[in-house]
Kinemage of the C-alpha trace (Angstrom):
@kinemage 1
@onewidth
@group {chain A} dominant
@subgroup {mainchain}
@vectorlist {calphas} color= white
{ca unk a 1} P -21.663 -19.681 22.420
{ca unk a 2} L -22.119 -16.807 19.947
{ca unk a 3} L -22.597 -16.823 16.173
{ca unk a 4} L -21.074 -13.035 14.444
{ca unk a 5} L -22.647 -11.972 12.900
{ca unk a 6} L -26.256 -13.526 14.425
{ca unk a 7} L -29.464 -14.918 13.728
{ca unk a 8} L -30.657 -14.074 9.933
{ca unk a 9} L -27.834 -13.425 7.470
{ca unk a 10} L -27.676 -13.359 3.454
{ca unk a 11} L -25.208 -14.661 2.061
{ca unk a 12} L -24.427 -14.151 -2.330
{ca unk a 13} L -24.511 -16.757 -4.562
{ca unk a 14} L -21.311 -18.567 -5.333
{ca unk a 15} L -19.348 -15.866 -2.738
{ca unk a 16} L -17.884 -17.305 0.112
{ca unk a 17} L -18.975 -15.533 3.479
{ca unk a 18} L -17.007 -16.398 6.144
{ca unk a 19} L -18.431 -16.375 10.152
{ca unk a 20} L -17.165 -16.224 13.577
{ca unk a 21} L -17.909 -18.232 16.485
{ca unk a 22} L -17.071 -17.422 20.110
{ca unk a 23} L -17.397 -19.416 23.082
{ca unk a 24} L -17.072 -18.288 26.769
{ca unk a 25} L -16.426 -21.003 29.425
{ca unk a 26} L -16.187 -21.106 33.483
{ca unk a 27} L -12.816 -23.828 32.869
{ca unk a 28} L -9.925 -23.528 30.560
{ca unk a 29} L -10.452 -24.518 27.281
{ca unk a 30} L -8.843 -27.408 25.335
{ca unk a 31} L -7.634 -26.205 21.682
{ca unk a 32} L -7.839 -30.201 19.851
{ca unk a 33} L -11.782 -30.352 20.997
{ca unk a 34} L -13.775 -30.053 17.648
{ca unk a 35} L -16.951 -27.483 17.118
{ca unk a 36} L -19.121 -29.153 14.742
{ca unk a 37} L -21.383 -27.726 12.289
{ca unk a 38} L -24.493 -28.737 10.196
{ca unk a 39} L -26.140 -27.568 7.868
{ca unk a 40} L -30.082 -28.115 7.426
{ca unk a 41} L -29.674 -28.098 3.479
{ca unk a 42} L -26.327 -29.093 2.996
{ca unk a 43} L -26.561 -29.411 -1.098
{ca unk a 44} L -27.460 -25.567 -1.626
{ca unk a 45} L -25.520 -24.467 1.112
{ca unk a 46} L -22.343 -25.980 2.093
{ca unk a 47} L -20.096 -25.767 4.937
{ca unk a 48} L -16.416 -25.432 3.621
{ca unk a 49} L -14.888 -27.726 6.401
{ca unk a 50} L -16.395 -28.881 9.571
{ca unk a 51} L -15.375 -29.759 11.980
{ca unk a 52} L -13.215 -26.360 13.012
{ca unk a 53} L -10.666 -25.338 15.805
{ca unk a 54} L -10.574 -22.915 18.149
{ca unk a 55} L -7.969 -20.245 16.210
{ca unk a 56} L -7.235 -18.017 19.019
{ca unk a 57} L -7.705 -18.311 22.967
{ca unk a 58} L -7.714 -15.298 25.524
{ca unk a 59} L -4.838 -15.199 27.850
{ca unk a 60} L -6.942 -16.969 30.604
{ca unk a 61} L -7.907 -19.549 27.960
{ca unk a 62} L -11.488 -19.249 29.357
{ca unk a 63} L -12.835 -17.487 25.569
{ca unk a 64} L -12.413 -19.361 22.383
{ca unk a 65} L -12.812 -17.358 18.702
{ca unk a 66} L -12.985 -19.659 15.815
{ca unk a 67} L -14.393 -19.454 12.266
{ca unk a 68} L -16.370 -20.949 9.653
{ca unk a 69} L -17.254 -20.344 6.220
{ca unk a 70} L -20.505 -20.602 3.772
{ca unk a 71} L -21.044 -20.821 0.198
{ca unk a 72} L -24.225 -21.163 -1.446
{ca unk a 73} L -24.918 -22.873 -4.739
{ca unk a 74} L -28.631 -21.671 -5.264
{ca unk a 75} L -30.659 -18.498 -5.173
{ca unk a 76} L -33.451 -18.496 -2.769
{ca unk a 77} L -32.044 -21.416 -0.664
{ca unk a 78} L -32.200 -21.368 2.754
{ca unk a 79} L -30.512 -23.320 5.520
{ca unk a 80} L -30.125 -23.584 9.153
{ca unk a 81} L -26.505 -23.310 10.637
{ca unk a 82} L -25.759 -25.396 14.229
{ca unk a 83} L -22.465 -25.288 15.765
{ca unk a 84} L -22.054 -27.383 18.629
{ca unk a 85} L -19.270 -27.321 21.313
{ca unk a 86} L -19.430 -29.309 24.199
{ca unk a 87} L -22.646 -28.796 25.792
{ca unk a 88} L -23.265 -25.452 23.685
{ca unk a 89} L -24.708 -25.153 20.509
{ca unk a 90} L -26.106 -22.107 18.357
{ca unk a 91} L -27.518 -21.510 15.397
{ca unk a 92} L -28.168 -18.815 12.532
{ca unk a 93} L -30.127 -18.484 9.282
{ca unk a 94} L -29.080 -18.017 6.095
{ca unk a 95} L -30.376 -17.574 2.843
{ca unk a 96} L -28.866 -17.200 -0.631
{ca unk a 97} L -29.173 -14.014 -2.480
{ca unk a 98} L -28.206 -12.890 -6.039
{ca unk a 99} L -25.082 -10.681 -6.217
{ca unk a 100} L -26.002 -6.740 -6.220
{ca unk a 101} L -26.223 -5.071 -9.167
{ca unk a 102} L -23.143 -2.856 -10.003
{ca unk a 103} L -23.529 0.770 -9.214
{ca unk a 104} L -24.622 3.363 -12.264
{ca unk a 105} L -21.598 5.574 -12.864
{ca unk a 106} L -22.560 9.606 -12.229
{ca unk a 107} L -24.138 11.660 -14.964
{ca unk a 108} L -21.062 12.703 -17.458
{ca unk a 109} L -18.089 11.530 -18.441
{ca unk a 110} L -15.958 10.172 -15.556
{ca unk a 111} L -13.055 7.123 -14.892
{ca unk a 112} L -13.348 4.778 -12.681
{ca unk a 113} L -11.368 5.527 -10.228
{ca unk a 114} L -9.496 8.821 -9.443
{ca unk a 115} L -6.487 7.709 -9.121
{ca unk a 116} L -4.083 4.940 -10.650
{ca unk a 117} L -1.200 3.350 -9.735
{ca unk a 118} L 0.908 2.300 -13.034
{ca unk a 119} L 3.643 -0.039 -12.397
{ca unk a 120} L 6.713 0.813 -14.545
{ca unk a 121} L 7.086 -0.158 -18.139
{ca unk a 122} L 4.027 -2.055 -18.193
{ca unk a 123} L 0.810 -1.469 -19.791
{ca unk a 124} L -2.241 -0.646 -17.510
{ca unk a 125} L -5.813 -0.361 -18.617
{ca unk a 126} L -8.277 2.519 -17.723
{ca unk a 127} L -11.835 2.388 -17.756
{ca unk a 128} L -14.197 5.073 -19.102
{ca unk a 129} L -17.659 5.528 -18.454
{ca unk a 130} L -20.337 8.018 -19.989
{ca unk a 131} L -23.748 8.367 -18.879
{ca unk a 132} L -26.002 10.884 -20.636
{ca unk a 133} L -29.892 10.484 -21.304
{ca unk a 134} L -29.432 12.500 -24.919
{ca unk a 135} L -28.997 9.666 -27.387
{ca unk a 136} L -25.484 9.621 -28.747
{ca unk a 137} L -24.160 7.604 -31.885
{ca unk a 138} L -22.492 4.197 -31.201
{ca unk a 139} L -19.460 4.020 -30.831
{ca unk a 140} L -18.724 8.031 -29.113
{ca unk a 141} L -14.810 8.787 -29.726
{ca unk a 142} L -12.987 10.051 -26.647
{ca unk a 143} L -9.761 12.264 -26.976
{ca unk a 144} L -7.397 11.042 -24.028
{ca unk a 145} L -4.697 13.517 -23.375
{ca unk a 146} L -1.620 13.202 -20.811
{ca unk a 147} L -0.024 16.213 -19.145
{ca unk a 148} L 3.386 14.435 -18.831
{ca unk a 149} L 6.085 12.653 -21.240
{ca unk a 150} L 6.882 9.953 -19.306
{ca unk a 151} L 3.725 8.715 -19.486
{ca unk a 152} L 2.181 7.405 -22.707
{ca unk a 153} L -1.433 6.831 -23.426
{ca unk a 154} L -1.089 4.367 -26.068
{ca unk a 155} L -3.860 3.626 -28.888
{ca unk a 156} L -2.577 7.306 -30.035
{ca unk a 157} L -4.876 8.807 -27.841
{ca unk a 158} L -7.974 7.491 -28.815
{ca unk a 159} L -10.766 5.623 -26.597
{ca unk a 160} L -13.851 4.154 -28.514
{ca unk a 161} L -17.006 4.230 -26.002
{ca unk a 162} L -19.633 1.519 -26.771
{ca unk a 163} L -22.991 1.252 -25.410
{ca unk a 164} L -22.999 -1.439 -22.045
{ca unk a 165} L -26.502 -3.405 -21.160
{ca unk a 166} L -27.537 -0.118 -18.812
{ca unk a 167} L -29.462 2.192 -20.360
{ca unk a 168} L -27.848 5.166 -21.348
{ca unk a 169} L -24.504 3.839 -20.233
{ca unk a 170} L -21.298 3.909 -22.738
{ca unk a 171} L -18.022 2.484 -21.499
{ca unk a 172} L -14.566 2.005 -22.857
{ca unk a 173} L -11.197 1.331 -21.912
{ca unk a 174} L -7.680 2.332 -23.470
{ca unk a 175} L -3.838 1.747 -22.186
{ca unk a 176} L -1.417 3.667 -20.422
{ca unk a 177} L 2.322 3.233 -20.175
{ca unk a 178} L 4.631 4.803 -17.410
{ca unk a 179} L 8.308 5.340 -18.521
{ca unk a 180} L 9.948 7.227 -15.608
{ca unk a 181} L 9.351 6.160 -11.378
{ca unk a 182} L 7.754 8.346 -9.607
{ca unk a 183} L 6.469 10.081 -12.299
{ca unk a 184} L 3.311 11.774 -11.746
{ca unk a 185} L 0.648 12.722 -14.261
{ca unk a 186} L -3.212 14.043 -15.005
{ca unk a 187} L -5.207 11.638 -17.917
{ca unk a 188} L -8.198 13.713 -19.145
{ca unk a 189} L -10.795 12.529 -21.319
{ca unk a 190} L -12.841 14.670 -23.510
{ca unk a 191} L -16.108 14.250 -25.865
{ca unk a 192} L -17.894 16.758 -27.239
{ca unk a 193} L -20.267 17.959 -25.325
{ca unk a 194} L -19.719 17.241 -22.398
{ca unk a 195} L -17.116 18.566 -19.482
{ca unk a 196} L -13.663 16.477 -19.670
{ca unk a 197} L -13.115 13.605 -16.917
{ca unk a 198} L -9.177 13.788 -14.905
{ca unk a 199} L -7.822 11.061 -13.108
{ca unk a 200} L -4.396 11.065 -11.607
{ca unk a 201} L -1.302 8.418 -11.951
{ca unk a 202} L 2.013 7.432 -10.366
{ca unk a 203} L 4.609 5.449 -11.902
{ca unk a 204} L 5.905 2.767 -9.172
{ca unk a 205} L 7.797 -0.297 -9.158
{ca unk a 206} L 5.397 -2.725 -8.319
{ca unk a 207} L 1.297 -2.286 -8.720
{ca unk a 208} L -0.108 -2.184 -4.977
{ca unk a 209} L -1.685 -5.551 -3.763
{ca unk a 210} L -5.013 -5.722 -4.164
{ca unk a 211} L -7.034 -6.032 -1.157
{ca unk a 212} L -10.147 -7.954 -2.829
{ca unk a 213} L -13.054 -5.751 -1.701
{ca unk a 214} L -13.141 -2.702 -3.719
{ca unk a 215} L -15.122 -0.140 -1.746
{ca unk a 216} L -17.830 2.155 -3.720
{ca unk a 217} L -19.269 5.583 -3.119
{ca unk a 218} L -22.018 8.076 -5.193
{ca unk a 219} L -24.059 10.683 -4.003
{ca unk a 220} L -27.713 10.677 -3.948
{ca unk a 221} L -30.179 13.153 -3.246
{ca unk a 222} L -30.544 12.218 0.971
{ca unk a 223} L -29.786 14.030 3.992
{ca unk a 224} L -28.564 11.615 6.315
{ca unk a 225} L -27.969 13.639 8.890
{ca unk a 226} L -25.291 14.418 10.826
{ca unk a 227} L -23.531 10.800 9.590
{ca unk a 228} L -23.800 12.485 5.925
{ca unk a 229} L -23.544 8.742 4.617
{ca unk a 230} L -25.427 5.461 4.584
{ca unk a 231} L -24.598 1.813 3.655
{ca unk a 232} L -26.316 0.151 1.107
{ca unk a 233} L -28.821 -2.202 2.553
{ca unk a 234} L -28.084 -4.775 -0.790
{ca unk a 235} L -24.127 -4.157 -1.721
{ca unk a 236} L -21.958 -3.757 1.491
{ca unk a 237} L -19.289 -2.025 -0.066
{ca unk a 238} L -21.412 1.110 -1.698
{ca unk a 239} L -21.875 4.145 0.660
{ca unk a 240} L -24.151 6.375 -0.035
{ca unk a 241} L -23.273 10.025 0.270
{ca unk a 242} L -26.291 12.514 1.441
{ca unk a 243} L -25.488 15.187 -1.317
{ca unk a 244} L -28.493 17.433 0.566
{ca unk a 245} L -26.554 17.399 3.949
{ca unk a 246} L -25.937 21.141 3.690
{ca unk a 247} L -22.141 20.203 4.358
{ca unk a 248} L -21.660 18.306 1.454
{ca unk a 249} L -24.234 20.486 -0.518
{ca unk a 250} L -21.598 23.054 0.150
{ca unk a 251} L -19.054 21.734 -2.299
{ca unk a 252} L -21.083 19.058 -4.225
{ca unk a 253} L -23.923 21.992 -5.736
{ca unk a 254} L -27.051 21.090 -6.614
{ca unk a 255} L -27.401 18.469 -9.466
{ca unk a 256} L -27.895 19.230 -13.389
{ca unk a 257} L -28.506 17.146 -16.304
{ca unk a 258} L -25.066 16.938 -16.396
{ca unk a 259} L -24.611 15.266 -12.942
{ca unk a 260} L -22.862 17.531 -10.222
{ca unk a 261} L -20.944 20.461 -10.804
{ca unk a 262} L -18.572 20.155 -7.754
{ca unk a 263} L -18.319 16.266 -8.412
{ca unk a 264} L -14.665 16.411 -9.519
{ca unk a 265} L -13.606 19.210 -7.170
{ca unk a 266} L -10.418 19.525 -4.654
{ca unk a 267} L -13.169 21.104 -1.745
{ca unk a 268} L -15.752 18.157 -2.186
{ca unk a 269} L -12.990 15.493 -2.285
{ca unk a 270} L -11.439 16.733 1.043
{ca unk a 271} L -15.078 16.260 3.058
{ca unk a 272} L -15.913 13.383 1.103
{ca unk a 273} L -12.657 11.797 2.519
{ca unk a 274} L -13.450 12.575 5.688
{ca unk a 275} L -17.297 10.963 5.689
{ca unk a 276} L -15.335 7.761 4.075
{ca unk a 277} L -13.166 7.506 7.126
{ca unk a 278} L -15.694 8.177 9.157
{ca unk a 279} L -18.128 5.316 8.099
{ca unk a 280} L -15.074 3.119 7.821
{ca unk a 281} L -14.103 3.709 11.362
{ca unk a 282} L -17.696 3.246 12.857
{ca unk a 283} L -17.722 -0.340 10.927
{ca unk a 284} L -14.541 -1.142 12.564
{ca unk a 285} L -16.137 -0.307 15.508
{ca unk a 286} L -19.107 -2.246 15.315
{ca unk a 287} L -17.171 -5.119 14.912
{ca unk a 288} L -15.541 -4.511 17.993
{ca unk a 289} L -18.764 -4.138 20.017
{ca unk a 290} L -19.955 -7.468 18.755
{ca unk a 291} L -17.164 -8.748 19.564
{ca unk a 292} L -16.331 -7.462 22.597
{ca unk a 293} L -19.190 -5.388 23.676
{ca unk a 294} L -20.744 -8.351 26.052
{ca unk a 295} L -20.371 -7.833 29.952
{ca unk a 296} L -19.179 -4.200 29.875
{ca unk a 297} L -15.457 -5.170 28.526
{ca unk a 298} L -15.631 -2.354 26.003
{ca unk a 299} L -16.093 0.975 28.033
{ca unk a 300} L -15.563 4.332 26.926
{ca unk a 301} L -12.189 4.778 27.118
{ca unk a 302} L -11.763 1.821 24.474
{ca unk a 303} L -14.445 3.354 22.322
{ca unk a 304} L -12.639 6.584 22.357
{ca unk a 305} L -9.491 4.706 21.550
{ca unk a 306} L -10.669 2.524 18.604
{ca unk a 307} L -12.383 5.696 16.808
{ca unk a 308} L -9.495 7.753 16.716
{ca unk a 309} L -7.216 5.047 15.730
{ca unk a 310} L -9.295 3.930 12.850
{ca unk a 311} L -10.571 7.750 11.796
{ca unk a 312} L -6.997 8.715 11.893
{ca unk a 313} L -5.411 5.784 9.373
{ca unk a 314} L -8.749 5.959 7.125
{ca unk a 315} L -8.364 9.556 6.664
{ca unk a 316} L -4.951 9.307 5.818
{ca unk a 317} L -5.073 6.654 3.315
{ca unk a 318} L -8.312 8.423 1.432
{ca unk a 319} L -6.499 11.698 1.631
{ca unk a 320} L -3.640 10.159 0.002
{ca unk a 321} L -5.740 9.002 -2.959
{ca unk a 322} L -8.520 12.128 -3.268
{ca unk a 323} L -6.913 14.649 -2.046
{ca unk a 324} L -2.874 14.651 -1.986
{ca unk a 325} L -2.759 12.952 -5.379
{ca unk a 326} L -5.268 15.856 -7.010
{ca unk a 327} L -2.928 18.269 -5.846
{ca unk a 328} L 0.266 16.689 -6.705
{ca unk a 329} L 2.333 18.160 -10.152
């Protein structure tokens, strides 16, 4: 029996983290037995329902996958996790962490994201962010301007920026209202002072889904080498770009007061799309391996396989929303 991930694991406060459990045995096995699970501490950290079922079986019925999931009510609480099937039984530890802190937004004005989807003839909200160590006046007026007629920033084009609890930090948010489908549009942001922020939209008839996890990227002054990224070791959606990797140096320049100068261009978005994929596809991968890396089942070929598959679909969905969109009319 196998825990996934294994051994010591944190898990955030009030976040549910869910787990995998695999078991291999020499007979078939029967999907209505129960694995149970205990927890050592089961007020601070609960177990959402135990027993649980085997959810999928190979096609020899000899390896069982199921799942479990944790949620802890206290910071600093530890527990130990047993799951018992038959005569197997594992265990891993888990302790309760506070939620990351959320990521500084680069030097200068900047949105938050580069580029928006605006569902037709309804109001969606952009956020704003400013970070400048001069000391500015409270609140900082922001001219929004959009490059298309269809779609309307309302508010008449004004954003008010206020100061947040982070030091040196001013953020604000203002509406904007797409008339036409398909429409396609550049919102820029300007304050005196400083060099104007763009973000793209696209008028469609229905806002994407949301997938939940909202993945995070910044460059900081690291060469990683020839990844050119890291993950955070506390938040495991922020990667960290190595903005001295003289690849990315290339495009991204060498940092100012201001922040980067090549932080908003078409060159650095393209290779920053690609190191996204990249780290995207290699955590994919991983996953695999501990999954199915145990007695030689995942050779090369398969590694080969997974890589290109994932690379290929990453890079076309972040080239879709860096690159395409920053080139689009």
């Amino acid at each position: 029996m196998y825990i996934i991930p294994p051994e010591e694991q944190p898990i955030v406060v009030n976040q549910a983290k869910t787990f995998s459990i695999l078991v291999k045995h020499n007979e078939e096995l029967d999907e209505s037995l129960p694995i149970s699970l205990e927890s050592s501490d089961p007020e601070d950290i609960k177990i959402r329902t135990s027993p649980v079922y085997f959810k999928k079986l190979s096609e020899d019925k000899k390896i069982g996958r199921a799942t479990f999931t944790l949620e802890g009510q206290k910071v600093g609480a530890e527990s130990v996790i047993e799951a018992h099937f038959l005569n197997y039984s594992n265990l891993v530890l888990v302790k309760v962490i506070e939620p990351p802190p959320p990521p500084l937004p680069p030097e200068g004005l900047t949105f938050d994201k580069p580029f928006y989807h605006l569902p037709i003839n309804k109001e969606k909200t952009l956020v704003l962010w400013l970070k400048s160590n001069i000391t500015l006046s409270d609140p900082i007026l922001a001219e929004i301007e959009s490059d298309h007629p269809e779609i309307v920033v309302k508010g008449g084009g004004k954003c008010r920026l206020r100061a947040t609890p982070f030091p040196e930090v001013y953020s604000g948010q203002f509406g904007v209202f797409g008339r036409q489908l398909q429409a396609r549009g550049k919102i820029t942001a300007k304050v005196n002072g400083f060099e104007p922020a763009l973000t793209q939209v696209k008028v469609e008839e229905h806002e994407p889904p949301r997938s939940g996890v909202k993945l995070k990227f910044e460059p900081v002054e690291e060469d990683y080498g020839t990844t050119r990224y890291k993950w955070d070791d506390k938040d495991p959606y922020l990667l960290k770009i190595g903005a001295k990797n003289p690849t990315i140096k290339k495009y991204l320049g060498t940092p100012t007061e201001q922040g980067y100068p090549g932080i908003k261009s078409l060159p650095y978005y393209t290779v920053l799309a690609e190191v996204i994929a990249e780290a995207l596809a290699f955590r994919i991968l991983e996953k695999f391996f501990k999954r199915e890396g145990q007695d030689g089942r995942l050779d090369y070929a398969s590694t080969d396989a997974y890589y290109h598959k994932y690379f290929n679909k990453f890079l076309r969905i972040v080239h879709e929303t860096l690159v395409t969109e920053n080139i689009a009319e």
